[in-house]
C-alpha positions as CSV (number, residue, x, y, z in Angstrom):
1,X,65.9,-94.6,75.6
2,X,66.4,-97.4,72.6
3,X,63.9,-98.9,73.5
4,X,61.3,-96.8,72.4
5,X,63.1,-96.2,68.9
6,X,59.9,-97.4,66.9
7,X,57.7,-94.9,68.4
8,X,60.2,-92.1,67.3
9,X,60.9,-91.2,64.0
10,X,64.4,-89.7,65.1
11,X,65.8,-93.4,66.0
12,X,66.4,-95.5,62.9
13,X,65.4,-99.7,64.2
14,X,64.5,-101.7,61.9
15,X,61.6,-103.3,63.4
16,X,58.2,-104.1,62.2
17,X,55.1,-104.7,63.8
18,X,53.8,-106.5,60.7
19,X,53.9,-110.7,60.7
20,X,56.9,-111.9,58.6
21,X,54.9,-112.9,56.0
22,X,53.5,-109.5,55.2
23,X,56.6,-107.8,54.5
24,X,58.4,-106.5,51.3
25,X,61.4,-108.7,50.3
26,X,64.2,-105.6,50.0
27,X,65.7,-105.6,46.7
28,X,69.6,-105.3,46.9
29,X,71.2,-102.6,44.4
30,X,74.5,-103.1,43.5
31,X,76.5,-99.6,41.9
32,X,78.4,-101.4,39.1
33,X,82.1,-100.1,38.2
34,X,82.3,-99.0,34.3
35,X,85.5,-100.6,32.5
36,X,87.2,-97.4,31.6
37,X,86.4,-95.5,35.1
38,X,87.4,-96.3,38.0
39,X,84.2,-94.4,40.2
40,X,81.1,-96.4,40.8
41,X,77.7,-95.5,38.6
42,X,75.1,-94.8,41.2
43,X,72.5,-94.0,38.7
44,X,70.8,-97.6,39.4
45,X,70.5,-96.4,43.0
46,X,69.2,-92.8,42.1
47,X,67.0,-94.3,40.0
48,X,64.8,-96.2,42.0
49,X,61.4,-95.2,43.4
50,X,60.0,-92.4,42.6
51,X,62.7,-90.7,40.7
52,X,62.9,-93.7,37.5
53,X,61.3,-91.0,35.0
54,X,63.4,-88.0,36.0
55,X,66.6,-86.9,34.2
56,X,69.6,-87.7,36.9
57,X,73.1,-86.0,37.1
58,X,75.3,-88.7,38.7
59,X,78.5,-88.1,36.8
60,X,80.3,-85.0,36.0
61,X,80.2,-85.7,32.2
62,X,75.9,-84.9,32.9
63,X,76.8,-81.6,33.6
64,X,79.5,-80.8,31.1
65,X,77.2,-79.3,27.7
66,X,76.5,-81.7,24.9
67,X,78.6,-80.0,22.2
68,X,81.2,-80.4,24.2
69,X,80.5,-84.5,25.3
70,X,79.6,-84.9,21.8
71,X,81.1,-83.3,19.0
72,X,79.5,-85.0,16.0
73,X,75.8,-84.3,17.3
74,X,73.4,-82.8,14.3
75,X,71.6,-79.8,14.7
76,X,70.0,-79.6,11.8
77,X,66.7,-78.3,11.9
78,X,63.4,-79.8,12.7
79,X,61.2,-80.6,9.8
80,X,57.9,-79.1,9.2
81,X,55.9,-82.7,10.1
82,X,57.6,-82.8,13.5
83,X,57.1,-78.8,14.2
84,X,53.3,-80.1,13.1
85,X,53.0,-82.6,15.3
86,X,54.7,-81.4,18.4
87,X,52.5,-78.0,18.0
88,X,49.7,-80.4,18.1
89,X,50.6,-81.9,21.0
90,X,51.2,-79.4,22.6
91,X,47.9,-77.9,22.3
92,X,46.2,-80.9,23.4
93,X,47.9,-81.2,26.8
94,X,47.1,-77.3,27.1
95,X,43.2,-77.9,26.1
96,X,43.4,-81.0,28.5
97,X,44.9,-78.4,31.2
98,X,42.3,-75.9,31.5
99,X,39.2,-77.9,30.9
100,X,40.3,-79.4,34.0
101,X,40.1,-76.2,36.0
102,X,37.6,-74.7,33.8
103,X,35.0,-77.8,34.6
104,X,35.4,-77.8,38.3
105,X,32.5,-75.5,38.6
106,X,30.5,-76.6,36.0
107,X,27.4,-79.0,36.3
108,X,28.2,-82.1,34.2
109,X,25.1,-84.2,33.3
110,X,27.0,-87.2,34.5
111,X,26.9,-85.7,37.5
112,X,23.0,-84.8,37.6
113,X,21.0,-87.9,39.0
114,X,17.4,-88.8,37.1
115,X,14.0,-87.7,38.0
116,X,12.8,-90.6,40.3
117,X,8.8,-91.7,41.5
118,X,7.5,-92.2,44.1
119,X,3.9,-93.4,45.1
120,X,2.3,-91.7,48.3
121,X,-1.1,-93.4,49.6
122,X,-2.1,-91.1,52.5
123,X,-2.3,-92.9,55.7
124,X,-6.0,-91.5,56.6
125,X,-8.1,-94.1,57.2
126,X,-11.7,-92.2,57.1
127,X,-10.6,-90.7,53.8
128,X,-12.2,-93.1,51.0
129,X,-11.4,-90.9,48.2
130,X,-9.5,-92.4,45.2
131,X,-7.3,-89.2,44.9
132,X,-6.1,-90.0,48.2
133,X,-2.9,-92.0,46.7
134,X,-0.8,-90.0,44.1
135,X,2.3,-90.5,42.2
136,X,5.4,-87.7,43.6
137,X,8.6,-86.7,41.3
138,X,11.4,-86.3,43.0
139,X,13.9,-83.8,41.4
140,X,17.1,-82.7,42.6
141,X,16.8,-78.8,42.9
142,X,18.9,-75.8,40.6
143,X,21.7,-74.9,42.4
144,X,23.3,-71.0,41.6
145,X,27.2,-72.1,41.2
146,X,28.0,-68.5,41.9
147,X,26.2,-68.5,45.3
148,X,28.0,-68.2,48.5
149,X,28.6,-71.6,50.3
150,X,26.0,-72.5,53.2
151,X,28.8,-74.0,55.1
152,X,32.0,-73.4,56.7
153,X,34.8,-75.8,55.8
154,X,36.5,-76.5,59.4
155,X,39.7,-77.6,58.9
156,X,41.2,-79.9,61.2
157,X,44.1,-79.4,62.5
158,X,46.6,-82.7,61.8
159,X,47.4,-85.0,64.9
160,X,51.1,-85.8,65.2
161,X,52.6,-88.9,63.3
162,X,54.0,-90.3,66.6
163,X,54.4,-89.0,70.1
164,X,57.2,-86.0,70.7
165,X,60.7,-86.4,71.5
166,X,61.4,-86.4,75.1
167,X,63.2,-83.4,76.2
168,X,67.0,-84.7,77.8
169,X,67.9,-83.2,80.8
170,X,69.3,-84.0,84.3
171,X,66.8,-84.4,87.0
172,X,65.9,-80.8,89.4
173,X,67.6,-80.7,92.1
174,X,67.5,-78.5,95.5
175,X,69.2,-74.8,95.6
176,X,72.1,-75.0,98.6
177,X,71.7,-72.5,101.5
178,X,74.8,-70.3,99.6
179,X,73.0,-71.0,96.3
180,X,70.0,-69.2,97.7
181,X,72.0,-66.4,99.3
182,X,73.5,-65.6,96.0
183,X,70.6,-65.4,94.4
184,X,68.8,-63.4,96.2
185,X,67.9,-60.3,95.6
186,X,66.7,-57.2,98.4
187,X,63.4,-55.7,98.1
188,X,63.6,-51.9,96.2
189,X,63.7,-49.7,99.9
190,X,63.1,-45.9,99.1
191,X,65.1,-43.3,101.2
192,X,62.7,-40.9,100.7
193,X,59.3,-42.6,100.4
194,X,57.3,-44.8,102.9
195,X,53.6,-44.3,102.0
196,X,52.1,-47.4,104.3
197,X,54.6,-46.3,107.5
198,X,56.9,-49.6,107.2
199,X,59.4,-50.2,110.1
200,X,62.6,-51.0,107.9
201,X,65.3,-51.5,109.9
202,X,69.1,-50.6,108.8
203,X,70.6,-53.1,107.7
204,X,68.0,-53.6,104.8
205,X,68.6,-50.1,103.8
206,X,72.0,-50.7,103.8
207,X,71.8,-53.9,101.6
208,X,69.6,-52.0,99.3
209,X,73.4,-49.9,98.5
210,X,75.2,-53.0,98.1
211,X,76.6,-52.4,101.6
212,X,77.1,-54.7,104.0
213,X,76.9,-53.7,107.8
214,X,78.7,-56.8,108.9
215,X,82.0,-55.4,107.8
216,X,83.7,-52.4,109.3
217,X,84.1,-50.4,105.8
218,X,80.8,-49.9,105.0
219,X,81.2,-47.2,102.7
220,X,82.5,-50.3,100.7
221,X,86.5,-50.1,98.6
222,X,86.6,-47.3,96.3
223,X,88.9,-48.2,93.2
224,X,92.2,-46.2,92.8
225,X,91.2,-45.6,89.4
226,X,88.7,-43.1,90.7
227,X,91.2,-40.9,92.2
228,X,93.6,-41.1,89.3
229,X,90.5,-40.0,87.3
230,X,89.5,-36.8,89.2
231,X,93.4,-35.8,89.8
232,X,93.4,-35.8,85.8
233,X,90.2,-34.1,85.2
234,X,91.9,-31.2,88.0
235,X,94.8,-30.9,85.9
236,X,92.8,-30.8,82.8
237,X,90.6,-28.1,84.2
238,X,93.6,-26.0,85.4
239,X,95.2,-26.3,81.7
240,X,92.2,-25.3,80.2
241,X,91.7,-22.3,82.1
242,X,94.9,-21.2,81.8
243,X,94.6,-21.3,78.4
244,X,91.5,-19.9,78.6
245,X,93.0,-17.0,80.3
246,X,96.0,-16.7,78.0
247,X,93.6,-16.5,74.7
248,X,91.1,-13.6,76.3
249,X,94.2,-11.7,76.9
250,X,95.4,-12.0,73.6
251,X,92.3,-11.0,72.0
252,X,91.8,-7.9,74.5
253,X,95.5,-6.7,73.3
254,X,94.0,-7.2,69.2
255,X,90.9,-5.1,70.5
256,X,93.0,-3.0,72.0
257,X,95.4,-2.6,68.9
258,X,92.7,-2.4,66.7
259,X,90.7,0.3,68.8
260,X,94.3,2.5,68.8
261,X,94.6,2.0,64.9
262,X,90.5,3.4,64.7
263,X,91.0,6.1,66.7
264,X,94.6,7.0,65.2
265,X,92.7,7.0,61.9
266,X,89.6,9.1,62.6
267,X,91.9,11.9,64.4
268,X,93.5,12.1,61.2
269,X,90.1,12.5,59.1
270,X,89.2,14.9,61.5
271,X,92.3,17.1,61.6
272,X,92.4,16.6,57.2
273,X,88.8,17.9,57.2
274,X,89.1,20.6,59.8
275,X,92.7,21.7,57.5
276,X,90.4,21.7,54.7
277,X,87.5,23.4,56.5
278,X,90.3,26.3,57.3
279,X,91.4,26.4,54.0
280,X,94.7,25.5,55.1
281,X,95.4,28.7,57.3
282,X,96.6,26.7,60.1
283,X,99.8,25.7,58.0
284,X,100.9,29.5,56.8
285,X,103.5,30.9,58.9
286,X,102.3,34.6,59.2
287,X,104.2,37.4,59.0
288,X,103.5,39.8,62.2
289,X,101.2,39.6,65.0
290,X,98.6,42.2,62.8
291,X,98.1,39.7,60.0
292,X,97.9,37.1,62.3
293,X,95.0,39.0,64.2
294,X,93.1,39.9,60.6
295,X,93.0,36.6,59.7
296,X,91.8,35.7,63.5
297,X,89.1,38.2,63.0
298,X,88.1,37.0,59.2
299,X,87.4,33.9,61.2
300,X,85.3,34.8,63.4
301,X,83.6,37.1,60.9
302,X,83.3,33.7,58.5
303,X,81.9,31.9,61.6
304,X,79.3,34.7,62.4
305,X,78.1,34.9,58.6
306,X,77.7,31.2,58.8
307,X,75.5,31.4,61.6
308,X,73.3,33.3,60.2
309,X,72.9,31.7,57.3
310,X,71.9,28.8,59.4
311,X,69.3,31.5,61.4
312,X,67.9,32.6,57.9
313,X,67.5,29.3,56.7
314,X,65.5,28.1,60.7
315,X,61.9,28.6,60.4
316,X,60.3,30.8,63.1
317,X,60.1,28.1,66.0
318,X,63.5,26.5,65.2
319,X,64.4,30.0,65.5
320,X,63.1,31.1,69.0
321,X,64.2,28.0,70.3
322,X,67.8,28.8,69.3
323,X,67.8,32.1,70.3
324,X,66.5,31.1,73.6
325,X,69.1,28.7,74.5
326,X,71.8,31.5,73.6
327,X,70.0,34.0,76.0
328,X,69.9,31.4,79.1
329,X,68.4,32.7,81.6
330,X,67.6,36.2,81.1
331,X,65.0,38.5,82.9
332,X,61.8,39.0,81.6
333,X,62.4,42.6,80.5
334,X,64.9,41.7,78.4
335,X,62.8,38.9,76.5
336,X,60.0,41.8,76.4
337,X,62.5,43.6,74.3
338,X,63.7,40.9,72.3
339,X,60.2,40.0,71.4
340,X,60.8,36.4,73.2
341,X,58.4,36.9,76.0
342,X,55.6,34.4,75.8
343,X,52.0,35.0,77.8
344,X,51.0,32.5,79.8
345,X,47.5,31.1,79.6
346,X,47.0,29.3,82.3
347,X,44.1,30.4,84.8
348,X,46.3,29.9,88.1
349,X,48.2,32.3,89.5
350,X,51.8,32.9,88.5
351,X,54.4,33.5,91.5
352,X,58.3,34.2,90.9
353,X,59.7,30.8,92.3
354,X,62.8,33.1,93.4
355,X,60.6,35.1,95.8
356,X,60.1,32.0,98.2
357,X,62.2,31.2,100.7
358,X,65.0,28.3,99.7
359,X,64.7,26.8,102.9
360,X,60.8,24.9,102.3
361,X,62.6,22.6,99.9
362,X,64.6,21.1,102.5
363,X,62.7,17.9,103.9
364,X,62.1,17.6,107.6
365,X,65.4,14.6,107.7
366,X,68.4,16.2,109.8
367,X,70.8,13.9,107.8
368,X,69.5,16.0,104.0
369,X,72.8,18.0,104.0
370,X,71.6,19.9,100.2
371,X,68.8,21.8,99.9
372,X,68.4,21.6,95.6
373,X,69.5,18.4,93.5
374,X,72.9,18.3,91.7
375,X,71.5,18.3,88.4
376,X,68.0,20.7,87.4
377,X,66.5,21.4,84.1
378,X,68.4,25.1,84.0
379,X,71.6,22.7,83.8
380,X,70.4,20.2,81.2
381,X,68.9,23.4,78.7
382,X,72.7,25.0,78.9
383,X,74.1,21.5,77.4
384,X,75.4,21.8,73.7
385,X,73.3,19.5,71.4
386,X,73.9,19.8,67.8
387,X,71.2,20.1,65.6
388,X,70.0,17.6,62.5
389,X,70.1,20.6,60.2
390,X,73.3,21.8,60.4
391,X,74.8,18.0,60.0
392,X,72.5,17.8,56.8
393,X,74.1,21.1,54.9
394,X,77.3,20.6,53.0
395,X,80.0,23.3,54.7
396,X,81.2,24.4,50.9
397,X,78.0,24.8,49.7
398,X,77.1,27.2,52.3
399,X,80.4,29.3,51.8
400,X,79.8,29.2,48.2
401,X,76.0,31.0,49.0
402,X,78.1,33.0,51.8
403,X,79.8,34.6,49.2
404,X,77.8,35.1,46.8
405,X,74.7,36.5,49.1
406,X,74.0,40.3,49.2
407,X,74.2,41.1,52.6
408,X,73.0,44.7,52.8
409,X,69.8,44.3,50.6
410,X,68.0,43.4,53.8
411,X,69.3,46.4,55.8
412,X,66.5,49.3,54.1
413,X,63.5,48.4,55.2
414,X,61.6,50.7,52.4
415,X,60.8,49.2,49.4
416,X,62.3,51.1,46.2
417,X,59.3,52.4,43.6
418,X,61.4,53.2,40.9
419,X,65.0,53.1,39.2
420,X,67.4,54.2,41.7
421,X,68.0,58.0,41.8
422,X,71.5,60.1,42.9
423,X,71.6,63.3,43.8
424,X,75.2,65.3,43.2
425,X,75.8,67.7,46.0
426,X,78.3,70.5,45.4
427,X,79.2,71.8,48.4
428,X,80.6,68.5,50.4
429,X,82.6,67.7,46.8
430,X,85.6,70.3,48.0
431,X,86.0,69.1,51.9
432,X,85.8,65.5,50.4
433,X,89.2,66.3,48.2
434,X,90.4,67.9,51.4
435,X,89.6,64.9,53.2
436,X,91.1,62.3,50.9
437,X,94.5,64.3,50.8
438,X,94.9,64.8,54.6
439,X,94.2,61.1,55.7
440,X,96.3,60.1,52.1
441,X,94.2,57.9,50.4
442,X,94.8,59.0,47.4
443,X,98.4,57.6,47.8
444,X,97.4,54.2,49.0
445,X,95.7,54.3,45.4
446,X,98.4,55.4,43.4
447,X,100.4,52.4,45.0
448,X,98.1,49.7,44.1
């Protein structure tokens, strides 16, 4: 390996394959000790070469500032002859600057070679002519220096300085037989796919697993970390499920609560407003079993005169309907008289469905036990529905216009012409007095 240190760059031998004559006597540079330091000045050595116009820091007292190093330094000002001249210079070295790079492209005449002649004597030899030899001037042509080059610059690309390191390693050697089982690796067998038909044979399926059929566990040594894992994810399911269960029934027992507290609070709006409705009847203790029926009967009476309102207030279909779901289902004669009856328009003939035998709607099946359905239109028209009218009107206001309608206005059917006209009559004025005495309603007057 040492032997080949001069072709390397890496191995430092100092050998030379110039003749002793030839080579550079090496200079010996000593690092002198100052008097008052004891550390060696190596500014000799830093010096030398290349670097013997640079500034060099080779002591610590370089890098400490000058005020500090020397505290008796002047700073006085510059004066105006050296601000002059160092102005000057330094425009000169800037001028100097960018004629350099502003006379790269130029054409200097330095550079432009003279017109040279030339005489040409044609080489014809039948041609006698004297014109036949001429003088030629050779110029060198205008070139455009903002034209495009003609040529491409190739660059080369640099050839090594000596030959590579050599790489240090250990000589290949042969894989063992184990070596070789160990790394090798099973072709990627498919359980499910054999497009070209392939015999495989088991035990390559099995090594595909990581089985091996050689042993008599083939289902391989499962880790007892496995079963403590699944015996804590059972327990964690259980826990969570029982929680689970205890949280949905707490929550059905709020709902619970909460739907108790609703309806507990509606049935008392409801039985404020009916109280209200009644005008608070329901809370007076009555006397006797008569005023208890009179005010049973004022009731009703107030129930009746509030249905009609309602009917006055219907128009004329909102009204037949209504009064056709109170009649139910009456005969025809009586609708006649009620002026309900409607005419049919149909073309087709009109049969009484309750003149045909019950029997045809019973199907051919011996295992129909009914003959009609539980549930027919008849039933569905008798159903209470209340109506989007009645929920609209405020209860008070229609006492209020309860009382203060005129109910027997509407009872004369004649319109009056006139001022209203009475006519005395003499002779029922005596059995009237007669009348008043006997039943005595004249005392029941007195008393009030």
């Amino acid at each position: 390996m040492f032997s080949i240190g001069s072709f390397l760059p890496q191995v430092k031998n100092a050998t030379s394959n110039k003749a002793p004559e030839q080579e550079q006597k090496q200079v010996v540079l000593a690092a002198p000790v100052p008097e008052k330091s004891s550390s060696r000045d190596y500014t000799m050595i830093l010096r030398n070469g290349a670097n013997d116009q640079r500034d060099i820091q080779s002591s610590l007292d370089d890098v400490i500032p000058l005020r500090q190093r020397q505290r008796n330094i002047s700073l006085a000002m510059p004066s105006e002859e050296e601000v002059r001249a160092t102005t000057e210079r330094t425009r000169k070295a800037l001028d100097k600057v960018l004629q350099e790079k502003l006379g790269k492209g130029a054409i200097n005449s330095k550079d432009q070679k003279k017109a040279s002649y030339v005489r040409y004597t044609s080489s014809n030899i039948l041609d006698d002519k004297p014109s036949s030899s001429r003088i030629i001037k050779i110029v060198d042509v205008q070139e455009d220096p903002m034209a495009p080059k003609k040529f491409k610059q190739k660059k080369q690309m640099a050839r090594p300085s000596s030959p590579p390191a050599p790489v240090l390693h250990a000589p290949t050697r042969k894989a063992t037989a184990e070596e070789q089982k160990q790394w090798y690796i099973p072709p990627a067998i498919s359980n499910w796919k054999n497009p070209n038909g392939f015999t495989i044979s088991l035990d390559k399926r099995l090594a595909v697993d990581g089985r091996d059929p050689n042993r008599d566990n083939t289902e391989g040594d499962v880790n007892k970390n496995f079963i403590d894992l699944a015996n804590a994810l059972d327990e964690a399911d259980k826990k969570a499920r029982e929680d689970i269960k205890i949280r949905n029934a707490l929550r059905k027992k709020l709902a619970e609560k909460e739907n108790r507290e609703k309806e507990e609070k509606l049935r008392s709006l409801a039985q404020k407003a009916r109280e209200e409705k009644m005008g608070g009847s329901s809370n007076l203790e009555y006397e006797n079993d008569d005023a208890r029926k009179r005010a049973m009967i004022r009731e009703e009476r107030r129930k009746k005169a509030e249905k009609e309102l309602r009917m006055s207030r219907m128009g004329n279909e909102q009204r037949m309907k209504t009064m056709l779901k109170s009649l139910g289902d009456r005969d025809v004669s009586e609708r006649t008289q009620l002026g309900l009856a409607k005419a049919t328009n149909s073309a087709e003939n009109q049969f009484d469905s309750r003149l045909f035998s019950k029997s045809t709607q019973v199907t051919n099946s011996e295992d129909q036990v009914y003959d009609n359905p539980l549930f027919v239109q008849q039933a569905v028209n008798s159903i209470y529905k209340v109506s989007e009218s009645n929920l609209d009107n405020d209860p008070d206001a229609q006492l209020e216009d309860m009382q203060n309608e005129k109910r027997f206005d509407t009872l004369s059917t004649s319109k009056p012409s006139g001022p209203v006209e009475f006519h005395k009559d003499d002779s029922n004025f005596q059995s009237s007095k007669v009348d008043e005495s006997e039943y005595g309603l004249q005392v029941k007057r007195q008393k009030r």
